[in-house]
Every structure is written in C-alpha cells, then in structure tokens.
N, C-alpha and C positions, 0 to 999 in steps of 0.2 A: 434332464440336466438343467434345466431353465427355472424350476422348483428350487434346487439348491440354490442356485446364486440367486436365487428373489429370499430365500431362507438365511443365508449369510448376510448380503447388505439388509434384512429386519433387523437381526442382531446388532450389526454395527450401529443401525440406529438408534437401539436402545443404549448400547454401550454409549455412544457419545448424547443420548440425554440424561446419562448419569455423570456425565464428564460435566455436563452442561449444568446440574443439579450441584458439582463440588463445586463448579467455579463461581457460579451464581452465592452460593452457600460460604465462601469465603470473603466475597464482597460484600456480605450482608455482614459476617462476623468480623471485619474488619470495622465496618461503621462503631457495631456497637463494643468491640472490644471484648470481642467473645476468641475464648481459646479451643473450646470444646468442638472436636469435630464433628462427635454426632449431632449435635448441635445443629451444626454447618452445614452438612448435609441437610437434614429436614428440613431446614428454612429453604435450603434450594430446591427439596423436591416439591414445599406450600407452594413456591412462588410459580414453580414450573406447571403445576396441576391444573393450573385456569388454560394453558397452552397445550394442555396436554392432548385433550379432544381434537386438535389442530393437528399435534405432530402424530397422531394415530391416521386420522383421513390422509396425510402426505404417505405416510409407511404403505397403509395398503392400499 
C-alpha cells in the first residue's frame, strides 16, 4: 500500500515540474516577446534541467 502512495506523490512531482517548466517558460517568453508555446516550454525545461539533479534526489 505504501508503494502506491510513494508512486502517486512521484507523479505529482513530476506533474508540477512540468507546471513548473510552463510557468518558468512563460516568464521567459514574456521577457523576450515570444508567442510560441513550444517555445515556452523548452526554455522552461533548459532552465529547469541544472535543478533537475536536485529535484530527483528530493523525489526519491
């Protein structure tokens, strides 16, 4: 039972450093006046990737 719910809150935490990645990704495309969301994204997941080693050793 204890498996699942450490398997559900993994998920949620990848789900919100994807949230974490649009929002990041918005602020960047708002600086430079960018529309494109794929865009948006990727610049949030570059900037997120240096953090990313971090938020894996927090997950597991």
């Amino acid at each position: 039972m204890e498996n699942i719910a450490l398997e559900i809150s993994a998920i949620r935490r990848v789900e919100n450093f994807f949230i974490v990645c649009l929002i990041v990704g918005v602020k960047v495309g708002e600086k430079l006046k960018v529309k494109n969301y794929r865009f948006i994204a990727y610049t949030g997941k570059l900037k997120l990737k240096k953090l990313f080693p971090l938020l894996l050793s927090i997950a597991s």
